[in-house]
VMD Tcl script that draws the C-alpha trace (Angstrom):
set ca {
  {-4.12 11.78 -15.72}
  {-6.21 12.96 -12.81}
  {-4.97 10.83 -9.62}
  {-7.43 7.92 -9.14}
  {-9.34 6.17 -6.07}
  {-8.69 2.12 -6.05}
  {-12.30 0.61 -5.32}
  {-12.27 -2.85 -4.86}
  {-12.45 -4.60 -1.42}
  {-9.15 -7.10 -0.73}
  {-9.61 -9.96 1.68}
  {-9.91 -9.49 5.10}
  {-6.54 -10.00 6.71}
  {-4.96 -6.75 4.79}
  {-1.01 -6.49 6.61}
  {0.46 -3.60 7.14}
  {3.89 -2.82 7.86}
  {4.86 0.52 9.67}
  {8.50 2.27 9.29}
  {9.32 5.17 11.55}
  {12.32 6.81 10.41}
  {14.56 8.35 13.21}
  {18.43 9.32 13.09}
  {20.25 8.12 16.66}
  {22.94 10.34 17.94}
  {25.08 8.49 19.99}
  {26.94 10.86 23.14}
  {29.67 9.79 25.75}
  {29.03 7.25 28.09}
  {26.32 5.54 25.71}
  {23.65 8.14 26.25}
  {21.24 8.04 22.79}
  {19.03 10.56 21.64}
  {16.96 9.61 18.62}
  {15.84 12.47 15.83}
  {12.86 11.91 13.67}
  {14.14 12.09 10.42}
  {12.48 14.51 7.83}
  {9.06 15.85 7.82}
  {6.85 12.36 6.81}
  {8.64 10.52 9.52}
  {6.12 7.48 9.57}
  {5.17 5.30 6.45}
  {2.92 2.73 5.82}
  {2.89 -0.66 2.84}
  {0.30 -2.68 2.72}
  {0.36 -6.26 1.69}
  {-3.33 -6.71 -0.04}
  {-5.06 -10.19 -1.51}
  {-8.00 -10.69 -4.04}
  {-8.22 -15.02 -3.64}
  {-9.95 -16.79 -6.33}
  {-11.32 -13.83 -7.44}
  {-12.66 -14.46 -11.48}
  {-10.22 -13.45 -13.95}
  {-12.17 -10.37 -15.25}
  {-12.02 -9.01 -12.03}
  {-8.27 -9.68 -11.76}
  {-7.60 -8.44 -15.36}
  {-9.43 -5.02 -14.37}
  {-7.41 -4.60 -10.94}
  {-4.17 -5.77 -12.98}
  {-5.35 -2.71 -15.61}
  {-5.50 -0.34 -12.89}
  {-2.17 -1.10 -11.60}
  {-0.85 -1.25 -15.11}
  {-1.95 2.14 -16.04}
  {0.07 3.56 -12.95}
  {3.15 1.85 -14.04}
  {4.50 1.81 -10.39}
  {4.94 5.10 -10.34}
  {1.88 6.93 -10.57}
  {0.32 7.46 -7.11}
  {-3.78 6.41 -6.74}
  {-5.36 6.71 -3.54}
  {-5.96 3.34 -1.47}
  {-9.06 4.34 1.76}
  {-7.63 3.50 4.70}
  {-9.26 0.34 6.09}
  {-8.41 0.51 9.45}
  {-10.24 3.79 10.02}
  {-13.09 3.31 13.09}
  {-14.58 6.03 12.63}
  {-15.32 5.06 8.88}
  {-14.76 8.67 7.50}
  {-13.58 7.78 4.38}
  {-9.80 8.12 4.96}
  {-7.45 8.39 1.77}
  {-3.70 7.72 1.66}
  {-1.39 8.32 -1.50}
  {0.41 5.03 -2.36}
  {2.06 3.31 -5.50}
  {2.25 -0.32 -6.61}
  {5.28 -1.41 -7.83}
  {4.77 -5.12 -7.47}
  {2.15 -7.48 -7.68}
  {1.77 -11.26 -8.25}
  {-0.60 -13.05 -9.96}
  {-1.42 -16.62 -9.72}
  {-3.78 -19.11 -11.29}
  {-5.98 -20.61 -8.54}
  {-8.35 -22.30 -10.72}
  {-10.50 -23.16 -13.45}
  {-12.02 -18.65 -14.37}
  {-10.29 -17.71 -11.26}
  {-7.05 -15.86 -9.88}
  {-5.48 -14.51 -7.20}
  {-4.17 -11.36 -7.20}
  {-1.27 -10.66 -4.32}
  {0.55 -6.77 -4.53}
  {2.21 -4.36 -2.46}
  {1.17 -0.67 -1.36}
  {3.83 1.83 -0.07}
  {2.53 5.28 0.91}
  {3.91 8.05 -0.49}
  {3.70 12.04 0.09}
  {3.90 13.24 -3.54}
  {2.44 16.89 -3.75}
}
mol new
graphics top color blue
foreach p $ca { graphics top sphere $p radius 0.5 }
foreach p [lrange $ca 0 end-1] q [lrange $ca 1 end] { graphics top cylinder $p $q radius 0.2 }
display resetview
């Protein structure tokens, strides 16, 4: 399947959680010295929120996700770009909740985590 571009425009309010991984190597007399840890030393998830959103909407989204099964990357534009230049990161979704706000209308909670698949 050729990789995918997710479309639809979450809430405002979109969190995002940044891990740097670094190795500390501890010396005598407590001196540290921290080692970044691999080549993709900084990764991103993204908590992301369609509210009351109509359920056709949801169902299509839920497709999406479906069809990647968690382990499929699809690339998510990066929303926090200034410049506006149409930024694309690799992620997955693995998890995603989906509640029944209302009468014809859901709310669709997930979970992004980059990835750095070839």
């Amino acid at each position: 399947m050729p990789t995918q571009t997710f479309t639809w425009t979450p809430d405002y309010g979109l969190e995002k959680d940044v891990t740097v991984s670094v190795t500390p190597v501890k010396f005598g007399d407590n001196y540290t010295q921290r080692l970044r840890s691999g080549l993709n030393t900084r990764s991103q998830v993204w908590s992301v929120t369609f509210t009351n959103r109509h359920y056709t909407l949801v169902d299509t989204i839920e497709d999406f996700l479906s069809q990647h099964n968690g382990s499929d990357y699809f690339f998510w534009p990066d929303h926090n770009d200034p410049s506006n230049t149409a930024k694309f990161i690799k992620v997955i979704c693995d998890k995603w909740t989906r509640t029944y706000s209302a009468p014809q209308h859901d709310t669709l909670t997930m979970t992004l985590t980059q990835v750095f698949d070839l």
